[in-house]
C-alpha positions as CSV (number, residue, x, y, z in Angstrom):
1,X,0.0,0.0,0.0
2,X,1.0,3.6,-0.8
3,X,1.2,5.9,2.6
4,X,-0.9,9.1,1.6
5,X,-0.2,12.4,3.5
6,X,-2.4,13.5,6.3
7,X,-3.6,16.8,5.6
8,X,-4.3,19.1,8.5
9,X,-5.9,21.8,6.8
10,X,-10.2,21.4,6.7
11,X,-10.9,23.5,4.3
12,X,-10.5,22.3,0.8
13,X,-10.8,24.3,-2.9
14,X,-14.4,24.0,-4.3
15,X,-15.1,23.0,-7.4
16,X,-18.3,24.8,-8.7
17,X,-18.7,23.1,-12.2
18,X,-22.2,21.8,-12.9
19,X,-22.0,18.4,-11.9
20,X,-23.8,15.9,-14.6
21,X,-25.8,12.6,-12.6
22,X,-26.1,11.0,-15.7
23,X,-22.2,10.0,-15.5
24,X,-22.7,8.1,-12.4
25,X,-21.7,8.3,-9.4
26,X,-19.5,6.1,-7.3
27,X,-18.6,5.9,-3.6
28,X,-15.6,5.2,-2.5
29,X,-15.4,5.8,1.0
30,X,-17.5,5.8,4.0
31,X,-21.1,4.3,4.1
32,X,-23.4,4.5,0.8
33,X,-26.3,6.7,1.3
34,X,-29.4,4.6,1.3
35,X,-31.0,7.8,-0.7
36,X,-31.0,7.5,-4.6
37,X,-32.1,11.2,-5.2
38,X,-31.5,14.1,-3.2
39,X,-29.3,16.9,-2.4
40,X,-25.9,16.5,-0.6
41,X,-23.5,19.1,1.1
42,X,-20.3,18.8,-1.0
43,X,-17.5,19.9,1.5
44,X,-14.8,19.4,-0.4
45,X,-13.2,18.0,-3.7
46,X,-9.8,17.1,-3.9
47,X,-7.1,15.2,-6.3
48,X,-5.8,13.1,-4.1
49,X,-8.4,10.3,-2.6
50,X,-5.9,10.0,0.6
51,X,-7.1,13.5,1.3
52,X,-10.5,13.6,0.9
53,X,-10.8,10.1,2.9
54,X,-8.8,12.1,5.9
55,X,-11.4,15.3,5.4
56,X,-14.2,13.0,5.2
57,X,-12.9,11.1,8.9
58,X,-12.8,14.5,10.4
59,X,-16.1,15.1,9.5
60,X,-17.1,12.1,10.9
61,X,-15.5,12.6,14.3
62,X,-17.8,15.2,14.4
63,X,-21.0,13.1,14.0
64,X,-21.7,14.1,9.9
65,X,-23.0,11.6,8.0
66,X,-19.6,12.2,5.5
67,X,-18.7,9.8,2.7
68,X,-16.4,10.2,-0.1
69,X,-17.4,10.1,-3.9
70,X,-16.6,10.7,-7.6
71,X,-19.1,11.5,-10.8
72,X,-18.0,9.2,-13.9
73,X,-14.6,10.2,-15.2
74,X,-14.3,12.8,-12.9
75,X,-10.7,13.0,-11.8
76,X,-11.8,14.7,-8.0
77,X,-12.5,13.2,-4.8
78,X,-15.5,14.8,-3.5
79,X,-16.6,14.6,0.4
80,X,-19.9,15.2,1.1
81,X,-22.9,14.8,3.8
82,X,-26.0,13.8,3.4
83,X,-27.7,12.9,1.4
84,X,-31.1,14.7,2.7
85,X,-34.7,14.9,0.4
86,X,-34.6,18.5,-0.5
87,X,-32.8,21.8,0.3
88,X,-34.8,22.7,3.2
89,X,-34.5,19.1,5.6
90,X,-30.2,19.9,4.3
91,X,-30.3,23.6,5.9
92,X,-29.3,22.6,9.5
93,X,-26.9,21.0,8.7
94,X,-25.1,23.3,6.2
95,X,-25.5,25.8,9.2
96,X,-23.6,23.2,11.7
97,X,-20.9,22.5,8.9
98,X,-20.3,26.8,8.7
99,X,-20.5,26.5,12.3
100,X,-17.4,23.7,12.2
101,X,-15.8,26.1,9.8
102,X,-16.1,24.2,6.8
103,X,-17.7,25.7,3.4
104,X,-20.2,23.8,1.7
105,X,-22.2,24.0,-2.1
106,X,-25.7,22.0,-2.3
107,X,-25.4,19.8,-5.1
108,X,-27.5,17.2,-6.5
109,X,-27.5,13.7,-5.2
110,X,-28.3,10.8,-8.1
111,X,-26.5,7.5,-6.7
112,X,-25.2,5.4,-9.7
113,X,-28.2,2.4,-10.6
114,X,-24.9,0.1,-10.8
């Protein structure tokens, strides 16, 4: 196995691009959501999967629902929380994440029918 650095730092660069669920999405780290549609909280979105997987255990130490997860040939790592059924039930949440410090951008949640 490869040793990936531990990355201190919790906040992570964004990505804002429209993200397409018709690409699929797989999860890589963490526990699938049992939602197939939704909205999540992306937190982060990294290059490196050793990073995002050490984002998405901080976030867990600090009882979010956090998993780790790509769209299709997308080369990120993306951490996010969730899923929840709309906007609205996500909105605590997203206020206990800015709370923690952490930045977030509601995306939409389509799991891969894989």
């Amino acid at each position: 196995t490869i040793a990936t650095p531990k990355v201190s730092s919790p906040t992570a660069p964004v990505s804002h691009e429209a993200i397409s669920p018709a690409a699929g999405t797989t999860v890589l780290a963490g526990s699938t959501p049992a939602m197939n549609s939704g909205v999540v909280l992306q937190v982060g979105a990294m290059k490196m999967e050793g990073n995002a997987t050490a984002l998405m255990q901080d976030l867990k130490k600090k009882k979010f629902s956090a998993f780790v997860y790509r769209h299709g040939n997308d080369s990120l790592y993306r951490v996010g929380v969730g899923p929840f059924g709309d906007r609205d039930s996500s909105a605590k949440v997203k206020s206990e994440l800015e709370k923690n410090g952490y930045k977030t951008i509601t995306a939409k949640w389509v799991k891969d029918k894989g």
